[in-house]
Wavefront OBJ file of the C-alpha trace (Angstrom):
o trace
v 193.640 -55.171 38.305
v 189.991 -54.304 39.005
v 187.889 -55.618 36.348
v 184.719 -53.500 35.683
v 181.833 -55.309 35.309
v 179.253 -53.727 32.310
v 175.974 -55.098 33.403
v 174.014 -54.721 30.631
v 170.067 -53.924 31.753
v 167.981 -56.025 29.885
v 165.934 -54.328 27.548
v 162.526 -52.917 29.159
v 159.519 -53.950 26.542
v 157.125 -51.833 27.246
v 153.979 -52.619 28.706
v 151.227 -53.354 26.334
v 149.491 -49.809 25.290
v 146.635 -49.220 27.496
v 145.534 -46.879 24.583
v 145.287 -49.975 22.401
v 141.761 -50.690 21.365
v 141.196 -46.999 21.416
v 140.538 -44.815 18.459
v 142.079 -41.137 18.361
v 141.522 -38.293 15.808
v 144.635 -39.261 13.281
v 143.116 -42.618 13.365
v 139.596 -41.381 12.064
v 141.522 -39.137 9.826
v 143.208 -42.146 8.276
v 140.198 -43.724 7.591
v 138.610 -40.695 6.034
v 141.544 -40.504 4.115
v 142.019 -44.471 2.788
v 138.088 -44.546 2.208
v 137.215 -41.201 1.140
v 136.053 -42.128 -2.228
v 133.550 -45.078 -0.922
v 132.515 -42.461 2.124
v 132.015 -39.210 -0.578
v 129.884 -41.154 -3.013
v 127.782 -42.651 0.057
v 127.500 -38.835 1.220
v 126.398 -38.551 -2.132
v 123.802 -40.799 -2.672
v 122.657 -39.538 0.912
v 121.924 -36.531 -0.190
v 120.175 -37.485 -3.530
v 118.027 -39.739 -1.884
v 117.034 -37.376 0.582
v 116.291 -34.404 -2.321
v 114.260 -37.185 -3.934
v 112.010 -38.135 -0.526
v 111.277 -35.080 0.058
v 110.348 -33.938 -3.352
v 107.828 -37.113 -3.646
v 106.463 -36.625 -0.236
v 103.051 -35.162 -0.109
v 103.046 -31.421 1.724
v 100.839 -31.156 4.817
v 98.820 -28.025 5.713
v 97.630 -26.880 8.644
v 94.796 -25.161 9.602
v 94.126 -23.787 12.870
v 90.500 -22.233 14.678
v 90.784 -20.408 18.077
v 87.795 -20.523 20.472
v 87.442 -18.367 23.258
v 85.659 -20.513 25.913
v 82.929 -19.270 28.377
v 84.351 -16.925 31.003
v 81.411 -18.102 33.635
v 80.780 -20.772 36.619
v 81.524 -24.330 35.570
v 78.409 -26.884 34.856
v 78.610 -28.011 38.597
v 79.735 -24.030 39.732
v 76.544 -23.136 38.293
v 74.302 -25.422 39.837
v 75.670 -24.193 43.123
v 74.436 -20.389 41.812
v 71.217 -22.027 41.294
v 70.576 -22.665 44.776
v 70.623 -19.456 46.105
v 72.179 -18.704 49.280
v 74.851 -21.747 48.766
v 76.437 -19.273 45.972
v 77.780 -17.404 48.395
v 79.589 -20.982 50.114
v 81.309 -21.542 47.022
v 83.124 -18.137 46.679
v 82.050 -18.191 43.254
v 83.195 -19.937 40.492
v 86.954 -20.365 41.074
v 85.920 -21.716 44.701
v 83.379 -24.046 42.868
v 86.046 -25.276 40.295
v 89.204 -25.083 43.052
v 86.986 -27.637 45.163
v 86.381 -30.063 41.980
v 90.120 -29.815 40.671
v 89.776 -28.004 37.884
v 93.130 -25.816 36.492
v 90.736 -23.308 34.709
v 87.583 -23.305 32.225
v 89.835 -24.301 29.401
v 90.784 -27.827 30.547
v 87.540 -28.500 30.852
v 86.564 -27.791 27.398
v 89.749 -29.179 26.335
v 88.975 -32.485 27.544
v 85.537 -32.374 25.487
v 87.474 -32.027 22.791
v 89.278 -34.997 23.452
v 86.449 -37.328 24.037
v 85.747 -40.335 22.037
v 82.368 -38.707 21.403
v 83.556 -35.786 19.429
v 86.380 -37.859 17.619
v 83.558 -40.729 16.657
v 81.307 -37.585 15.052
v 83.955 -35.840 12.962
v 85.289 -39.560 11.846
v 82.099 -40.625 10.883
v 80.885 -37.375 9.535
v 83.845 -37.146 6.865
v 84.424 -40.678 6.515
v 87.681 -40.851 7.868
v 87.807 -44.389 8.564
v 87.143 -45.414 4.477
v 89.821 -42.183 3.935
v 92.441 -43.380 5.902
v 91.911 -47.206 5.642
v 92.124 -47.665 8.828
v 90.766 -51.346 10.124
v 89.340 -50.505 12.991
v 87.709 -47.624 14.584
v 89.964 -47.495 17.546
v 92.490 -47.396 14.396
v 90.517 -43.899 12.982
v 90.575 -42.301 16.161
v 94.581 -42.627 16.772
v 94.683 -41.252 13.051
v 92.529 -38.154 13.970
v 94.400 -37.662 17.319
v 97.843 -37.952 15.630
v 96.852 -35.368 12.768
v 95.183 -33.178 15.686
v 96.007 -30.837 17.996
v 94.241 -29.233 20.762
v 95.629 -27.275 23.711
v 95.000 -24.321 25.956
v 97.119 -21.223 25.388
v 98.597 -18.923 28.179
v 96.143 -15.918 27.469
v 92.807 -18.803 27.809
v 92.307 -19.135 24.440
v 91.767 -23.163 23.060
v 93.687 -23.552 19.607
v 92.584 -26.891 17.306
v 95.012 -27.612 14.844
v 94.475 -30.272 12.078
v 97.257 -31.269 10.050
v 96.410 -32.968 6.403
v 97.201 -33.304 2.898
v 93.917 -31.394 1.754
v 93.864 -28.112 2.904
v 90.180 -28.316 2.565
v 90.041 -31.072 4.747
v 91.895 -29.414 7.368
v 89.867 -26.476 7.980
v 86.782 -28.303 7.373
v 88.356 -30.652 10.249
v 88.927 -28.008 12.585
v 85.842 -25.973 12.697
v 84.193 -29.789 13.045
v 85.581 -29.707 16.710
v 84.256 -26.451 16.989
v 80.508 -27.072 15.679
v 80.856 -30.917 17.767
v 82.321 -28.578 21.309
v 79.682 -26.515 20.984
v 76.449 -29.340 20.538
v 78.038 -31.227 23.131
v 77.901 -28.758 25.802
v 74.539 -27.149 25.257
v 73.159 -30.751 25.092
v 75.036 -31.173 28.512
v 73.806 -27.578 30.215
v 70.139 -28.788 28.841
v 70.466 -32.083 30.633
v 72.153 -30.872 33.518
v 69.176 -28.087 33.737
v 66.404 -30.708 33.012
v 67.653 -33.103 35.904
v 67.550 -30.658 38.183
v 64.294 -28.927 37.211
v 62.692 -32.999 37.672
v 64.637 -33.523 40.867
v 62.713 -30.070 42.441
v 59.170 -30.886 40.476
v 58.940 -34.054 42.681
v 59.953 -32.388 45.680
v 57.678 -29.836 44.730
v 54.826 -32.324 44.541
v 55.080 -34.024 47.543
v 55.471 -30.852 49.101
v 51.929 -29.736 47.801
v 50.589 -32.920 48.543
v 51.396 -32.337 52.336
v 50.753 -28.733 52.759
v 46.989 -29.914 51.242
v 46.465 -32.520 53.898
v 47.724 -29.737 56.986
v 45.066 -27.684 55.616
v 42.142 -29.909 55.673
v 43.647 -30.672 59.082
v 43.691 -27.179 60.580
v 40.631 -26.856 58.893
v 38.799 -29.666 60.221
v 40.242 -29.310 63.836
v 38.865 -25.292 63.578
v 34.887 -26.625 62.551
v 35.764 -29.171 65.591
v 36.674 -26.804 68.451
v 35.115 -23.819 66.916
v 36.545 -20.434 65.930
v 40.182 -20.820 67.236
v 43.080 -17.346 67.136
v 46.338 -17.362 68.976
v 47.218 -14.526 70.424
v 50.405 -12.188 68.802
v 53.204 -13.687 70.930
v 52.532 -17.744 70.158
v 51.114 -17.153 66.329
v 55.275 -14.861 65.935
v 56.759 -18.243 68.096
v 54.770 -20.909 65.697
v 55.647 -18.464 62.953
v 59.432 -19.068 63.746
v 59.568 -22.580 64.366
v 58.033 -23.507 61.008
v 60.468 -21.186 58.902
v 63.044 -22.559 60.885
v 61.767 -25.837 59.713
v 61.433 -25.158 56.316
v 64.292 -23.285 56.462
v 66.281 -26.616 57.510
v 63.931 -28.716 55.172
v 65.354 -26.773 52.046
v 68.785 -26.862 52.970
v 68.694 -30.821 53.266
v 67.419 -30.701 49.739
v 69.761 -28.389 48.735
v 72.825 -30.806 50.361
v 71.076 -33.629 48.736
v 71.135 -31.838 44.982
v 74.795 -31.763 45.907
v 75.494 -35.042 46.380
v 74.497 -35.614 42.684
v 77.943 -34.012 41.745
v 79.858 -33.328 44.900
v 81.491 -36.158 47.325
v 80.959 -36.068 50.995
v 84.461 -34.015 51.467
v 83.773 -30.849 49.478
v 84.046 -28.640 51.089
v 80.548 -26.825 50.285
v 78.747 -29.223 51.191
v 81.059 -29.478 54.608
v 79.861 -26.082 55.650
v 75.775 -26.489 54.481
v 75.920 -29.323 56.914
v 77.113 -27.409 59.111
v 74.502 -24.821 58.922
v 72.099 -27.057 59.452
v 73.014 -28.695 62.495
v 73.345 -25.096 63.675
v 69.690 -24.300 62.877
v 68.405 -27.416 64.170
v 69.786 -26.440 67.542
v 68.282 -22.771 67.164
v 64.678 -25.090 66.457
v 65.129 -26.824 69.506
v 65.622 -23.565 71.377
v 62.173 -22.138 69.929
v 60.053 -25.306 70.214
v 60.929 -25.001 74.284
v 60.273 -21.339 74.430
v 56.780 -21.867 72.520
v 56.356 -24.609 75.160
v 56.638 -21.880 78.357
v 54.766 -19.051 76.193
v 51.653 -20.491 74.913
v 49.098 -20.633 77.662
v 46.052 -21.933 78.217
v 44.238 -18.777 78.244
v 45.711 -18.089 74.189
v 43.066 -19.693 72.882
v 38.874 -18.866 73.149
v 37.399 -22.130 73.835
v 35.655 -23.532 76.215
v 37.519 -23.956 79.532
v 37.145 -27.954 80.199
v 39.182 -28.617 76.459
v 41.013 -25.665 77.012
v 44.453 -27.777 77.637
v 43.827 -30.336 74.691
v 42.525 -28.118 71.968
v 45.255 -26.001 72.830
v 47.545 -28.369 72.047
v 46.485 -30.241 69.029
v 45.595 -26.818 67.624
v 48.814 -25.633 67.977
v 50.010 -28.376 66.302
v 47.855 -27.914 63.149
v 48.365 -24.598 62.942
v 52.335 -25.452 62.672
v 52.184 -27.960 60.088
v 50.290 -25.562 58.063
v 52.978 -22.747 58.837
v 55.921 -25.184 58.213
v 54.766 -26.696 54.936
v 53.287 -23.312 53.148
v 57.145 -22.056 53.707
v 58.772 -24.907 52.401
v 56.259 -24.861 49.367
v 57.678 -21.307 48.846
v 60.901 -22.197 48.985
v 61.169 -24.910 46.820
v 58.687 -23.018 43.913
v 61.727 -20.617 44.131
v 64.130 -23.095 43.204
v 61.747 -24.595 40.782
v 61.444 -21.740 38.827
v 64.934 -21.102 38.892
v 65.820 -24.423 37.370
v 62.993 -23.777 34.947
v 64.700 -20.495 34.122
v 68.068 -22.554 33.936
v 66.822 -24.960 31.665
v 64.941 -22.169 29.305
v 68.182 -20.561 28.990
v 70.746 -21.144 25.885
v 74.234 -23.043 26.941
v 76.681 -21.158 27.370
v 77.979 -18.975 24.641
v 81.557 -20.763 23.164
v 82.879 -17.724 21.010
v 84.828 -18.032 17.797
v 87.918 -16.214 17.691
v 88.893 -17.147 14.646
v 87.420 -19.924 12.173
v 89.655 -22.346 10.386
v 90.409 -21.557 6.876
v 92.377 -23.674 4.292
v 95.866 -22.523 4.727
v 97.545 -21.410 1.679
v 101.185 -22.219 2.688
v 102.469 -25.407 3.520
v 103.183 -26.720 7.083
v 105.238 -30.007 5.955
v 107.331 -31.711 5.522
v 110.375 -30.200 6.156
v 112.432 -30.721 3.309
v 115.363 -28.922 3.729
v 115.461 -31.050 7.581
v 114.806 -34.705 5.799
v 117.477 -34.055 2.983
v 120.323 -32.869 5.787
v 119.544 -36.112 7.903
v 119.673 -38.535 5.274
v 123.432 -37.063 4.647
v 124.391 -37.025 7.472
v 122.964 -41.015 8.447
v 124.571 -41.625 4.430
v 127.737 -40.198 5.811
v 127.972 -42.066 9.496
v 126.817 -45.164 7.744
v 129.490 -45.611 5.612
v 132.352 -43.890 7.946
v 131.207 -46.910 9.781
v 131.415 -49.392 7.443
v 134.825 -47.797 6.494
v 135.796 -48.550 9.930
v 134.753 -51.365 10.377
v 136.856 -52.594 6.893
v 139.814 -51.332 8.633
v 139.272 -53.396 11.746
v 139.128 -56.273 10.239
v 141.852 -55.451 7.937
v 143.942 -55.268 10.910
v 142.822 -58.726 12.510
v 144.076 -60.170 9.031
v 147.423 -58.763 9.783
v 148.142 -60.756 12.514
v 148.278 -64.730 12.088
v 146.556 -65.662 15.169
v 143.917 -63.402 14.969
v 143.126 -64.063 11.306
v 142.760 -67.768 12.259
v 140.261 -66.968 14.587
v 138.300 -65.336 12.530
v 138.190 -67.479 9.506
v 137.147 -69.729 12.253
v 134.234 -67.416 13.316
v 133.247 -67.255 9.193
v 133.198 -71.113 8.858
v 131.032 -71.484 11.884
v 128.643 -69.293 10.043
v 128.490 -70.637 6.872
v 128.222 -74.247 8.467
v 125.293 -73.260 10.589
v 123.851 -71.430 7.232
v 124.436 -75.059 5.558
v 122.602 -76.692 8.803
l 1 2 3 4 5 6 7 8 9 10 11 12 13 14 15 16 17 18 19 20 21 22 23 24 25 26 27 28 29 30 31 32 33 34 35 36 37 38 39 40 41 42 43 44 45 46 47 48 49 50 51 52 53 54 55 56 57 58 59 60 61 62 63 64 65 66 67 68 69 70 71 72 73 74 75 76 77 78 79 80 81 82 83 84 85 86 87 88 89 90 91 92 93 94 95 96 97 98 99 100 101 102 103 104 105 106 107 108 109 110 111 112 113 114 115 116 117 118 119 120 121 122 123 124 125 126 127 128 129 130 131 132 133 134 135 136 137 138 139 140 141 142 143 144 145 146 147 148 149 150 151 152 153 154 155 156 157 158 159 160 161 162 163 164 165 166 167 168 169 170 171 172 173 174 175 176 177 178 179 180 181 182 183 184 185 186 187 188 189 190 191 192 193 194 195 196 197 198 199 200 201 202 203 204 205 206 207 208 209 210 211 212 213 214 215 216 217 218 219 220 221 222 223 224 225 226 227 228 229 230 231 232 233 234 235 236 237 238 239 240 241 242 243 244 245 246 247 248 249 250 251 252 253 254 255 256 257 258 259 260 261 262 263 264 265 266 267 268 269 270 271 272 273 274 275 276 277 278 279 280 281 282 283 284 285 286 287 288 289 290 291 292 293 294 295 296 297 298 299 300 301 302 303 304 305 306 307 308 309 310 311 312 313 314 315 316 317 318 319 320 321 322 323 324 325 326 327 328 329 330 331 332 333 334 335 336 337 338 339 340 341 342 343 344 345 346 347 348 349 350 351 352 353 354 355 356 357 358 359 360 361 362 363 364 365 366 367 368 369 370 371 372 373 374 375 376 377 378 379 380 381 382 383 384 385 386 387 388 389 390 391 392 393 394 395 396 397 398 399 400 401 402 403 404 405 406 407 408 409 410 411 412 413 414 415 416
């Protein structure tokens, strides 16, 4: 008789849940639904307290001014205009700004409007730093930047917006920047004009100075030798060489005004350099062809000094040439600069002045009373949570030991 053996499988426990510890949506539900009395009265209070803020919150007003800014050559771009034939090396003003980094006339004047300068004038002007209470002055100016807001637009207009409880005081704040933008850069153009207009009076000077003393040379070394003419072909050679001269002469004071604002890489300033080591090898060309042309016989005096008159005349008579065209082309440039600095800055136009707005910008109410329910709400469907989770540890023995083990340790380090 074949007994049949019933092996009985011992029962399978399941593996610990490796969802446990995790929170799914009938879980939150439950908690909504155990705690929804503490959790709707939190909501609650949420949402009065946020009414209530933003009723006793002050409204802010903004008002805004829009300034068109001059649609000409840069400060630097224009003193490249100013000396003459180097306009042309710039390729005008977007070459001149291009080679200095500029993004467009806007950030420049945006920037001015950003300086400590400006923000010291329109704090101390309306007394912002006795307003405000601010401490310090660095204090003031992060008030005034904070409230402020300046920024070029797409189409090149510059928009100032000042945000403030007085509506007055915001308009009056915004057409500050403008009346401040517009002192600071005609007191820069009229500096930037003056400085140049000294820097070619001395050269100017000296340059007087020396074409005097060639004079008195040429003139002396004429009574000396007696009545002295060079004949067509060396006066037109002598004629060259010292316009070449002065030619290069003004061009090194031309690079050297550009080394007041430029660096040894622009590029403008690359290519004038250029230009003159060209014509200094074109000088060196007509100084040897003057040396094969003028003869001996160019001259009327008598035949034994013939040679050394010849010579030292020549050499007078060059000086005089050299200097009377340098002294022309620097009066140029003078009276340019003169001209420059006789002239108005340049004109910042008004598109539209600030006015105290008449509808408020802030705060948002209707934003501040939605957040504060909804941070109400997630603060106590926390809490709520929370409660439950440690409702649970109590449940279990072990667990519950531990932490009334945790709470002691507390209090006894409160006690200590």
């Amino acid at each position: 008789m074949s007994t049949v053996e019933q092996v009985t499988a011992p029962s399978v426990q399941p593996p610990a849940s490796q969802e446990e510890g995790k929170v799914d949506l009938l879980d939150i539900l439950l908690i909504l639904a155990r705690r929804r009395r503490f959790i709707a009265l939190s909501t609650v209070a949420g949402l009065a307290l946020g009414i209530t803020a933003s009723l006793v919150m002050k409204p802010n007003y903004t008002a805004m001014a829009v300034i068109m800014p001059p649609q000409q050559q840069s400060s630097a771009a224009a003193l490249l205009s100013s000396l003459g034939g180097l306009a042309a090396l710039g390729g005008g003003s977007g070459g001149a700004a291009s080679a200095l980094g500029l993004k467009s006339p806007g950030d420049l004047y945006v920037g001015i409007l950003k300086s400590r300068t400006i923000a010291d004038e329109i704090i101390n002007e309306f007394h912002l730093k006795e307003l405000r209470k601010s401490k310090k002055m660095a204090d003031a100016r992060k008030d005034l930047a904070a409230h402020s807001t300046i920024e070029s637009a797409k189409d090149g207009l510059i928009e100032i917006s000042v945000t403030d409880h007085d509506p007055r005081l915001a308009s009056d704040l915004a057409n500050a920047y403008v009346s401040s933008l517009y002192a600071m850069n005609a007191h820069l153009a009229t500096t930037e004009a003056a400085q140049r207009r000294v820097f070619f009076d001395e050269q100017l000077e000296g340059e007087k100075k020396a074409l005097a003393t060639a004079e008195e040379d040429l003139r002396a070394t004429q009574q000396r030798t007696g009545l002295i003419q060079l004949t067509g072909q060396a006066q037109m050679i002598i004629s060259s060489i010292a316009q070449m001269r002065a030619q290069i002469a003004s061009n090194e004071v031309q690079a050297q005004a550009m080394r007041t604002f430029a660096t040894d890489e622009n590029p403008d300033l690359s290519k004038l350099e250029e230009q003159i080591a060209t014509m200094k090898g074109q000088l060196a060309k007509l100084e040897n062809d003057q040396q094969k042309t003028v003869q001996p016989g160019d001259i009327a005096v008598p035949a034994g000094r013939v040679p050394q008159d010849s010579l030292e005349f020549e050499r007078k008579y060059r000086e005089v040439k050299y200097h009377e065209t340098l002294f022309e082309l620097l009066s140029r440039q003078y009276e340019a600069a003169k001209i420059d600095e006789a002239k108005s800055a340049p004109i910042i136009q008004v598109i539209d002045n600030a006015i105290p707005p008449d509808r408020k910008s802030g705060p948002p109410r209707m934003l501040i009373t939605l957040g504060m329910t909804i941070l109400f709400f997630l603060l106590s469907f926390g809490i709520a949570f929370l409660a439950d989770v440690v409702a649970g540890i109590r449940r279990d023995p072990l667990r519950a030991a531990k932490l009334d083990q945790i709470q002691e340790s507390l209090r006894g380090s409160k006690r200590g």
